[in-house]
N, CA, C and O atoms as a MOPAC input file, in Angstrom:
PM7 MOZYME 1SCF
protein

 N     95.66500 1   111.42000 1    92.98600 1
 C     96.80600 1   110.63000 1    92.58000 1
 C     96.39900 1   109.72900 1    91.43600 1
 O     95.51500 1   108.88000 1    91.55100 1
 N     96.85300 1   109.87700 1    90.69700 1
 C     96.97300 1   109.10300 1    89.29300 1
 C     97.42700 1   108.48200 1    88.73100 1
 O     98.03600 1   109.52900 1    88.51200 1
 N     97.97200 1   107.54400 1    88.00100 1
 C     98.88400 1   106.98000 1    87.46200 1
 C     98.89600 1   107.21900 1    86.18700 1
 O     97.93300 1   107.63500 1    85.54300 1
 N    100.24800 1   106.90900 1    85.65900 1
 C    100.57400 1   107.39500 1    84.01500 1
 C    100.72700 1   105.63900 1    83.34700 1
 O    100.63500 1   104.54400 1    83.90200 1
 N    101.01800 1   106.08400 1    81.81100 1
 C    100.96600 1   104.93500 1    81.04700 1
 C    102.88900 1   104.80400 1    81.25500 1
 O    103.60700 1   105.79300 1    81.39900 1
 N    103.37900 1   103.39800 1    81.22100 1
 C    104.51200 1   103.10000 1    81.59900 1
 C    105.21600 1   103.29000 1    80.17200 1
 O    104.83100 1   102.57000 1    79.25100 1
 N    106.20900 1   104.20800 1    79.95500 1
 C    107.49300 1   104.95200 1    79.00600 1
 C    107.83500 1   103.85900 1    77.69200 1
 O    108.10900 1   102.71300 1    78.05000 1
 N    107.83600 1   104.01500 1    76.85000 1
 C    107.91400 1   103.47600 1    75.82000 1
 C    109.38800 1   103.00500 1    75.79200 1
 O    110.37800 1   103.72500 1    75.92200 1
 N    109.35800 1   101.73400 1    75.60900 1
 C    111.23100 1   101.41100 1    75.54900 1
 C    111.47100 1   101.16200 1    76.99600 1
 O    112.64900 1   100.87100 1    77.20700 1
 N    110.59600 1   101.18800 1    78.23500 1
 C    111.37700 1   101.45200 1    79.38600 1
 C    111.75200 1    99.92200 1    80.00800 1
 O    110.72200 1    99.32900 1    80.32500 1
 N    112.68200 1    99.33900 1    80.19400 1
 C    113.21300 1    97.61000 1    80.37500 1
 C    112.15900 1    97.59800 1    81.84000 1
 O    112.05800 1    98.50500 1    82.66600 1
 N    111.49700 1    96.36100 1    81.83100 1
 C    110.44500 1    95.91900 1    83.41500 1
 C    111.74600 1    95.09200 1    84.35000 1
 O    112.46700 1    94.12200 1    84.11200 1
 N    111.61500 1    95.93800 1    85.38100 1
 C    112.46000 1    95.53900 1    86.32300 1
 C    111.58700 1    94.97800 1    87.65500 1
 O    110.50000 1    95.54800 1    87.74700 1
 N    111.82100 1    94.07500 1    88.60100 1
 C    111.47400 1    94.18900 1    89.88500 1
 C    112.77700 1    94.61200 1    90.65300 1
 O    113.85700 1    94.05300 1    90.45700 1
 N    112.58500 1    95.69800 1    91.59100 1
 C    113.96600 1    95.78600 1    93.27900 1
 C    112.96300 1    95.37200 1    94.18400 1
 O    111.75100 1    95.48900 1    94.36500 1
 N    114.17300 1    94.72900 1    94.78100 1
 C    113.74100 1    94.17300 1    96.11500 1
 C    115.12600 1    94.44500 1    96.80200 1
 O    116.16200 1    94.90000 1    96.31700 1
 N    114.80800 1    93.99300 1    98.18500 1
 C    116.12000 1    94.62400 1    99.24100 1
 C    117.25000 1    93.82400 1    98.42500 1
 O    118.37100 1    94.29600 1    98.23500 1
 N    116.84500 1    92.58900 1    97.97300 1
 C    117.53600 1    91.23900 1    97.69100 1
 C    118.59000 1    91.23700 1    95.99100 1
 O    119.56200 1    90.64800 1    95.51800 1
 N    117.37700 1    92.54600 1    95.51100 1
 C    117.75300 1    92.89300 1    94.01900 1
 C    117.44600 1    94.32800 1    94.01800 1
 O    116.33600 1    94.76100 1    93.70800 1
 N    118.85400 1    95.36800 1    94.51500 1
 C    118.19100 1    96.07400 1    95.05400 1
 C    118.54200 1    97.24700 1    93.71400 1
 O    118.55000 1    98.39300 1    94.16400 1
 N    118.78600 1    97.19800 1    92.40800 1
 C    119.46800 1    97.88900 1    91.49900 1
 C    119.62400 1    96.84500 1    90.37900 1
 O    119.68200 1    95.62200 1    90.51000 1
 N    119.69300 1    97.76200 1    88.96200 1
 C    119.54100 1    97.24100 1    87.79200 1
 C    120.78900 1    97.96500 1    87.07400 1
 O    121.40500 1    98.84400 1    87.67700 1
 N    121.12400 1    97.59200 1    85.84200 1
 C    121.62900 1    98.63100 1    84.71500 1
 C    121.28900 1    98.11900 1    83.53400 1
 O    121.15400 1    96.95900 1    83.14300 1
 N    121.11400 1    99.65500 1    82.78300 1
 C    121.09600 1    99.82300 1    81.69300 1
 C    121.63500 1   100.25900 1    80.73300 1
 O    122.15200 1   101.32700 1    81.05900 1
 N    121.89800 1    99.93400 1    79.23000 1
 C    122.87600 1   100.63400 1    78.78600 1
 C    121.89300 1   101.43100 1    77.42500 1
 O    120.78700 1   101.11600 1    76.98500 1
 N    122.92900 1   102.67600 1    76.98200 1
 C    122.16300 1   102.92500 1    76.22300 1
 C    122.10800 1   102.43200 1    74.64300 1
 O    122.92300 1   101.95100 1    73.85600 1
 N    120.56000 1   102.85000 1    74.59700 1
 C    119.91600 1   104.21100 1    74.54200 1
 C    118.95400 1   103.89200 1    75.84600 1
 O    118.73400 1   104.84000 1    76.60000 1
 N    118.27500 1   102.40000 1    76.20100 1
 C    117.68100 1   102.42400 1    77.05200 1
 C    117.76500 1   103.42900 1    78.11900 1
 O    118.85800 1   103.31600 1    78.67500 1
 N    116.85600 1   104.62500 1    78.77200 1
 C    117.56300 1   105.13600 1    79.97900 1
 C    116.40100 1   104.85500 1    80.85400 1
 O    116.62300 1   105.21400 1    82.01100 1
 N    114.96900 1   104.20700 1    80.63000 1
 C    114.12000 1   104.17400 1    81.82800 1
 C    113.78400 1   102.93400 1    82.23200 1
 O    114.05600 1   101.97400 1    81.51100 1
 N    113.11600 1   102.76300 1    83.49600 1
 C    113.06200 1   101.45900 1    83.22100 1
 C    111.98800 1   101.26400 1    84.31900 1
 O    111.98100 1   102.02000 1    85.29000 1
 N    111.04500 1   100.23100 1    84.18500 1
 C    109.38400 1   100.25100 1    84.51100 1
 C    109.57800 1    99.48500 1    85.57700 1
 O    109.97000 1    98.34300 1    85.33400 1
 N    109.33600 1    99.92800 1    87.24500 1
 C    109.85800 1    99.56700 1    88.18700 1
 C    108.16500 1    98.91600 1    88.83800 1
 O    107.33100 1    99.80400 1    89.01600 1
 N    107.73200 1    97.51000 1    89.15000 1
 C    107.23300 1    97.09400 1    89.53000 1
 C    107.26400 1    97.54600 1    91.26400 1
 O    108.13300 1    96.91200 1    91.86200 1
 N    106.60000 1    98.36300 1    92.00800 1
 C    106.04800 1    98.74500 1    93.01900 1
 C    106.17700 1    97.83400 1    93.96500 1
 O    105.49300 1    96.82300 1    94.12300 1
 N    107.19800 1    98.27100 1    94.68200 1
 C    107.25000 1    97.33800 1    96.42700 1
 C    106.02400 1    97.31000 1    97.13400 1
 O    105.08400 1    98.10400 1    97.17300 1
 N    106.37100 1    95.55800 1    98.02100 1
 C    105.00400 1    95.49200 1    98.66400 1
 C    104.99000 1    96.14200 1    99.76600 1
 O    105.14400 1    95.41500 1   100.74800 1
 N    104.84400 1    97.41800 1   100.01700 1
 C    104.81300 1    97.72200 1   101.13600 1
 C    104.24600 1    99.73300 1   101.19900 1
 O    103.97100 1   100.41700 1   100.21300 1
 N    104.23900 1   100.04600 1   102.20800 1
 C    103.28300 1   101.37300 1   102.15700 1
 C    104.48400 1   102.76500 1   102.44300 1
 O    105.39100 1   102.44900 1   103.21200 1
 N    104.54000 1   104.10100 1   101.94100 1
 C    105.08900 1   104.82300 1   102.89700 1
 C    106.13600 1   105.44900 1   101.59700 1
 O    106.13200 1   104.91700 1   100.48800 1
 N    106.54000 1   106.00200 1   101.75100 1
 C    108.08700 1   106.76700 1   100.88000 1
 C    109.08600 1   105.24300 1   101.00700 1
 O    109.50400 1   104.38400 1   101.78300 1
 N    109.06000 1   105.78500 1    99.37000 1
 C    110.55100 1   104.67600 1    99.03200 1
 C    111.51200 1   105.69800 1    98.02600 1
 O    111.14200 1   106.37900 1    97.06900 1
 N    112.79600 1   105.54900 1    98.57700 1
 C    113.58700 1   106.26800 1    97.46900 1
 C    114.38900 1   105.69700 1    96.21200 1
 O    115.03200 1   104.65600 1    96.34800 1
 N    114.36900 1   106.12600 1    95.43400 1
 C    115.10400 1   105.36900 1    94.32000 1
 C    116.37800 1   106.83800 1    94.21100 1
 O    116.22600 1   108.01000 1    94.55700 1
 N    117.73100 1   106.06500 1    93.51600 1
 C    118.45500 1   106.78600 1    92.64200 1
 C    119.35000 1   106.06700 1    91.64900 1
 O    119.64800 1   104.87500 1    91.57600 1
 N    119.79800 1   107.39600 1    90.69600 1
 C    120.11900 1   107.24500 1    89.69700 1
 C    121.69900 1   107.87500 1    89.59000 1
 O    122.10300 1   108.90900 1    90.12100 1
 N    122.34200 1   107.07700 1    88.87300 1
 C    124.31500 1   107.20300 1    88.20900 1
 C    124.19200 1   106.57500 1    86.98900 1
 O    123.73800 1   105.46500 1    86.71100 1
 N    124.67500 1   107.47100 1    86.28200 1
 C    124.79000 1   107.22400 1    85.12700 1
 C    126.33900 1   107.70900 1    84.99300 1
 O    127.02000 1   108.56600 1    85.55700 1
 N    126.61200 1   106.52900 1    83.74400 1
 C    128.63000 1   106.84600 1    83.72300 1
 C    128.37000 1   106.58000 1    81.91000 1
 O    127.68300 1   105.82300 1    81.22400 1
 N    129.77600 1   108.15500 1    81.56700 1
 C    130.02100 1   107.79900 1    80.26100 1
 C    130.69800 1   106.56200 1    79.19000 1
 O    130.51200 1   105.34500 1    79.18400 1
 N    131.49800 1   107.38600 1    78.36600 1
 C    131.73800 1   106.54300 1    77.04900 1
 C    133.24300 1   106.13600 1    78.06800 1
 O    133.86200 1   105.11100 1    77.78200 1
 N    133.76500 1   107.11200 1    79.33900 1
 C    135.42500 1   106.96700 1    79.86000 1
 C    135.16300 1   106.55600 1    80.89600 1
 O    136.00300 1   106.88600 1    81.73300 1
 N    134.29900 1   105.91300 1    81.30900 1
 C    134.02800 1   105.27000 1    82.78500 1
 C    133.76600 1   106.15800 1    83.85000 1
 O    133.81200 1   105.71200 1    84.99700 1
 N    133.43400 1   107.62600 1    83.60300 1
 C    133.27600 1   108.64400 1    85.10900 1
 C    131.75000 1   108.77400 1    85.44700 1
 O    130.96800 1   109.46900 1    84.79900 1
 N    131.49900 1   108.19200 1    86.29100 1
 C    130.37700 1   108.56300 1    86.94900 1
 C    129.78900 1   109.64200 1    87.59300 1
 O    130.53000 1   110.33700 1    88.28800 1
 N    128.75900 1   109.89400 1    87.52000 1
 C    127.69800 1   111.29900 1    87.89000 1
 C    127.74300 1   111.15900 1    89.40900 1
 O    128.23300 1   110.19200 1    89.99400 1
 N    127.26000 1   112.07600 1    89.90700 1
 C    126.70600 1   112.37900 1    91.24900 1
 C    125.83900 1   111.70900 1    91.67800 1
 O    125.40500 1   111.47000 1    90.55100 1
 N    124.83400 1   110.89900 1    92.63200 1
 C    123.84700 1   110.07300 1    92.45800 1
 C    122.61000 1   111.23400 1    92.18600 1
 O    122.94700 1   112.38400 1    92.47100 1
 N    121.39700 1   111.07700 1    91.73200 1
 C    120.22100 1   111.81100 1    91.29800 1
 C    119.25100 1   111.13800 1    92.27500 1
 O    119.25500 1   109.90700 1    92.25500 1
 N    118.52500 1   111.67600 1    93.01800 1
 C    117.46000 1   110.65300 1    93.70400 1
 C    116.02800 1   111.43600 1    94.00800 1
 O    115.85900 1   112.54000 1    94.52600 1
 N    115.00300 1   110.43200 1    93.47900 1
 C    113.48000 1   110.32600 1    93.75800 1
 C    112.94000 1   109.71200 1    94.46300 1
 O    113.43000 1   108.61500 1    94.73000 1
 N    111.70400 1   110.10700 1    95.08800 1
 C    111.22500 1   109.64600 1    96.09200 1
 C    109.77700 1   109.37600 1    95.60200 1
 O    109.44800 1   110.11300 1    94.67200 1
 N    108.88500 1   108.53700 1    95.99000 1
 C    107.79500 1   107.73700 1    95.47800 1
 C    106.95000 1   107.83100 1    97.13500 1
 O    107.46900 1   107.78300 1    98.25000 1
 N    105.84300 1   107.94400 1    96.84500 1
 C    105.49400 1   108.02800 1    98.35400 1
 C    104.17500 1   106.59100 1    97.71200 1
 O    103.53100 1   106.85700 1    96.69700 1
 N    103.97300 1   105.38100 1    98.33300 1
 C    103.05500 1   103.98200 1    97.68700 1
 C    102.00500 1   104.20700 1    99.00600 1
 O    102.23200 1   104.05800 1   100.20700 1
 N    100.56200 1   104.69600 1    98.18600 1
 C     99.45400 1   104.97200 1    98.47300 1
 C     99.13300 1   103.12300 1    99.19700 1
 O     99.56000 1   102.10100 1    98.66000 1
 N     98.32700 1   103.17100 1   100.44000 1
 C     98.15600 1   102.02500 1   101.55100 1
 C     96.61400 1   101.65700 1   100.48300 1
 O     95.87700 1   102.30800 1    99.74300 1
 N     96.69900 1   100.55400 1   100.85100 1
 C     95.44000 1   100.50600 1   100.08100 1
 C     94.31700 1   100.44800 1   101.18000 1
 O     94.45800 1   100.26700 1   102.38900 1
 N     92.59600 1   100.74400 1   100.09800 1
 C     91.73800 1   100.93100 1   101.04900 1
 C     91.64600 1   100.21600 1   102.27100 1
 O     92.22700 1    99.13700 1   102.39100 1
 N     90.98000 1   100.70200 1   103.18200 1
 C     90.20800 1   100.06600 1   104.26100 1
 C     88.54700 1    99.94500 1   104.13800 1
 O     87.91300 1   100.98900 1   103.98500 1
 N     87.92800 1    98.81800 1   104.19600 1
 C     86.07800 1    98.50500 1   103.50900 1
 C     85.82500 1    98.79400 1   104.99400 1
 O     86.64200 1    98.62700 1   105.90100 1
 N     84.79400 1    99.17000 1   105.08600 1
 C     83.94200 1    98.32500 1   106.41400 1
 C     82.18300 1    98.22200 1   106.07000 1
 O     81.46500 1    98.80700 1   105.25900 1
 N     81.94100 1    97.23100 1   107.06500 1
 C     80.19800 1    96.61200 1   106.53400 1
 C     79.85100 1    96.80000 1   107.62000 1
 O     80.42900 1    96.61300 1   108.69100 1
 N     78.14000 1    97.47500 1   107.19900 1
 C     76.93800 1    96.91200 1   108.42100 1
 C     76.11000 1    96.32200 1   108.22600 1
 O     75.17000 1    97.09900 1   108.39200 1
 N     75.73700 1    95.42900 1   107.97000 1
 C     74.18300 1    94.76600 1   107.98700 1
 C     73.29700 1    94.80000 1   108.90800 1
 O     73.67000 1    94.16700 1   109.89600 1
 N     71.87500 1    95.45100 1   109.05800 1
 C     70.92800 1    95.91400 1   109.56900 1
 C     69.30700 1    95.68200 1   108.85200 1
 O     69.16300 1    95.87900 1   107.64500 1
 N     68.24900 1    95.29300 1   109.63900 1
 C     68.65800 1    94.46600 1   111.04600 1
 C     69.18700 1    93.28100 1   111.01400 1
 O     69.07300 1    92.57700 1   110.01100 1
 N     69.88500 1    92.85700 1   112.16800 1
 C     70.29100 1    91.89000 1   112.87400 1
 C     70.15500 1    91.62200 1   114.10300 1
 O     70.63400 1    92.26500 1   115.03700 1
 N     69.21200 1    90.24400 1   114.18900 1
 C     69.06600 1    88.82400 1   112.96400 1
 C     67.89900 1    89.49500 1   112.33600 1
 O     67.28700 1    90.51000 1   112.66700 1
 N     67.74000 1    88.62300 1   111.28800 1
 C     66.21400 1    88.96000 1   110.68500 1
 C     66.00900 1    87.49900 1   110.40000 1
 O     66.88100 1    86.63900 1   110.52100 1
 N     64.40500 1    87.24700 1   109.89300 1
 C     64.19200 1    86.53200 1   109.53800 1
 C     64.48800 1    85.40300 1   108.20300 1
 O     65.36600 1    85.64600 1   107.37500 1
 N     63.76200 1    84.35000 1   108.14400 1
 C     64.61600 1    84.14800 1   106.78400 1
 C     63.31300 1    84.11900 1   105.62900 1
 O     62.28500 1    83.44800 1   105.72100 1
 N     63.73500 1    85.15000 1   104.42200 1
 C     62.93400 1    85.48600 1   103.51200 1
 C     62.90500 1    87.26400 1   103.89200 1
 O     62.40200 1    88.08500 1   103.12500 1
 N     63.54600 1    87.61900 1   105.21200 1
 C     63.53400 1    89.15900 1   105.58900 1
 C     64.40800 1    89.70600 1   104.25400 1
 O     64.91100 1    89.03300 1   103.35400 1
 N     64.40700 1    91.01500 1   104.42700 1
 C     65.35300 1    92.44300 1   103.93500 1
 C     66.37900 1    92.70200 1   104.91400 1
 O     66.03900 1    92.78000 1   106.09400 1
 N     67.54500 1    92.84000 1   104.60100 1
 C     68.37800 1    93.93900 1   105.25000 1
 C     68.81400 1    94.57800 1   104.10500 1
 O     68.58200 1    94.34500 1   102.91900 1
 N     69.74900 1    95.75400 1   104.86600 1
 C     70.56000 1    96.52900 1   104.30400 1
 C     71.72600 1    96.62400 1   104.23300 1
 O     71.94700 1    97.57600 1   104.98100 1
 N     72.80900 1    96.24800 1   103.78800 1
 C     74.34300 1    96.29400 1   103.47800 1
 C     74.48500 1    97.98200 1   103.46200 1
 O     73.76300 1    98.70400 1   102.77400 1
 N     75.79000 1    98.56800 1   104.54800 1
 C     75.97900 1    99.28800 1   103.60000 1
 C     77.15200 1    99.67700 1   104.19700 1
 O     77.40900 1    99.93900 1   105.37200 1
 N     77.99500 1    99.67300 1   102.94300 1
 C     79.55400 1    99.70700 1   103.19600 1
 C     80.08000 1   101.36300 1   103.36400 1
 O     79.28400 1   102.26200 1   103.08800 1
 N     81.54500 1   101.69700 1   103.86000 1
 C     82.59100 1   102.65400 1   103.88100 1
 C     83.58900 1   102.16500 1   103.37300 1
 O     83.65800 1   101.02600 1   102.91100 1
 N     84.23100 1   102.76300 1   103.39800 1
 C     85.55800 1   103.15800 1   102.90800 1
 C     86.35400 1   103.72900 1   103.68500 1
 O     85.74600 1   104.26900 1   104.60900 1
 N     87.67300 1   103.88200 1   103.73900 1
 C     88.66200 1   105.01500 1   104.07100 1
 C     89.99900 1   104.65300 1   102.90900 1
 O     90.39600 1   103.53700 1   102.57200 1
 N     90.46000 1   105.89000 1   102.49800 1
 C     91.47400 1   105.53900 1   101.86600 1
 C     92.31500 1   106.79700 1   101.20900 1
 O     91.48500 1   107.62700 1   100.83600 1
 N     93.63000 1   107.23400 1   100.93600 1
 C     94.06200 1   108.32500 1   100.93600 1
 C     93.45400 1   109.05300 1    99.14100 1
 O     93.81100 1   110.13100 1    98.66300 1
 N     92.66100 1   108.21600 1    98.61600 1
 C     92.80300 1   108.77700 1    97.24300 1
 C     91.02100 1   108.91100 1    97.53900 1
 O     90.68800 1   109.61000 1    98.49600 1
 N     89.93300 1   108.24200 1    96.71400 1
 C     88.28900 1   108.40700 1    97.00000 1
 C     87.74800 1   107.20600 1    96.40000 1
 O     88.21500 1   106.96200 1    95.28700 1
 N     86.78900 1   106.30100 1    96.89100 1
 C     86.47300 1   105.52300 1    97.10400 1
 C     85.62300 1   105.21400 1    95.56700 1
 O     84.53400 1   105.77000 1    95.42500 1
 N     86.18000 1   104.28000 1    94.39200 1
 C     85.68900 1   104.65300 1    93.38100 1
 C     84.21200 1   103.55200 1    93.04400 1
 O     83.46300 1   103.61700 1    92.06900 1
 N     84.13800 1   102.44400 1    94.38600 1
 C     83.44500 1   100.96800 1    93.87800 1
 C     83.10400 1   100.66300 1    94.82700 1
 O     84.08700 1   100.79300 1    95.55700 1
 N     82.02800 1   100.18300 1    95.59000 1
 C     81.48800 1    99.37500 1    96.39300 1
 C     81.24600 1    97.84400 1    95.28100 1
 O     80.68700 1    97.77800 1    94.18700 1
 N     81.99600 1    96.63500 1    96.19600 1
 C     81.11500 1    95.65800 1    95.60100 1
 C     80.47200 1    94.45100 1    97.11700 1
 O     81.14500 1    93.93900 1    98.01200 1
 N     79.42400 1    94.38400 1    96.93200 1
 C     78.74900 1    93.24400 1    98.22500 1
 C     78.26600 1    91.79900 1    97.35800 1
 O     77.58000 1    91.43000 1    96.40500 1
 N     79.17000 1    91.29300 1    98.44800 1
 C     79.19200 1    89.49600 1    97.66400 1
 C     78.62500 1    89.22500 1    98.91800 1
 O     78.76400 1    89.75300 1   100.02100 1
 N     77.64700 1    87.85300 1    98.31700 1
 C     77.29500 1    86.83700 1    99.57200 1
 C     78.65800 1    85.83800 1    99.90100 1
 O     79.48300 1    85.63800 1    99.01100 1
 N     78.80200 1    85.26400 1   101.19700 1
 C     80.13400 1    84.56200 1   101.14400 1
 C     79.64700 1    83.61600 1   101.03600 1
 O     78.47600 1    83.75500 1   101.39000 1
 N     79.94000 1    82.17600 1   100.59000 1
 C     79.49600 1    80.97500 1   100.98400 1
 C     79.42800 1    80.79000 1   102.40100 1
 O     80.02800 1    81.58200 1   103.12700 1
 N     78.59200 1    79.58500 1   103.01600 1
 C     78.59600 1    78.89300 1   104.32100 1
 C     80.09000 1    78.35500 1   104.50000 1
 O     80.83100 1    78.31800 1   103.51800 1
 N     80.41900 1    78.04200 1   105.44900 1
 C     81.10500 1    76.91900 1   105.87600 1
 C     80.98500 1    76.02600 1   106.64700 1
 O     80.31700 1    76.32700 1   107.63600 1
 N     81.49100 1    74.66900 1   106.60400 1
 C     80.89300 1    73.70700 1   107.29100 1
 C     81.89000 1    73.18100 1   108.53500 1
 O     81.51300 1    72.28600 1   109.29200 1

């Protein structure tokens, strides 16, 4: 799964349940839809009406929004000493392939 470069001319919209549809007039016909927060198939559609006010049939696409990864850590051994070695070493799960491991120390807290 890949993503493309966003359509030249295309107006940036956000939908939300709240804003759930836009229009455009022409020539504009696309328009760069900022990605709901949430995981799973979302459908969008499309009506478009002429120069005499008659509207089309609705047109509809479906978007299926990839979950994002899941990390997991082991550190081994545990405890160790202090001035010891361990080993970090992370997984992944995720529907696309795991392109980055990064291991940060966290700060303490007090």
């Amino acid at each position: 799964m890949g993503t493309t470069a966003p359509v030249a001319g295309a107006a940036p919209v956000v939908l939300t349940p709240t804003n759930p549809s836009t229009t455009t007039t022409a020539p504009t016909s696309s328009v760069e839809v900022t990605v709901p927060s949430t995981t799973g198939t979302v459908k969008f559609s499309l009506v478009v009406t002429d120069n005499l006010g008659v509207q089309s049939a609705p047109a509809y696409a479906e978007v299926t929004i990839q979950s994002p990864p899941t990390a997991v850590l082991t550190a081994a051994p545990s405890p160790v000493t202090e001035g010891g070695t361990i080993t970090l070493t992370g997984t992944g799960n995720t529907t696309g392939s795991i392109s980055k491991y990064t291991f940060s120390l966290v700060p303490a807290t007090s």
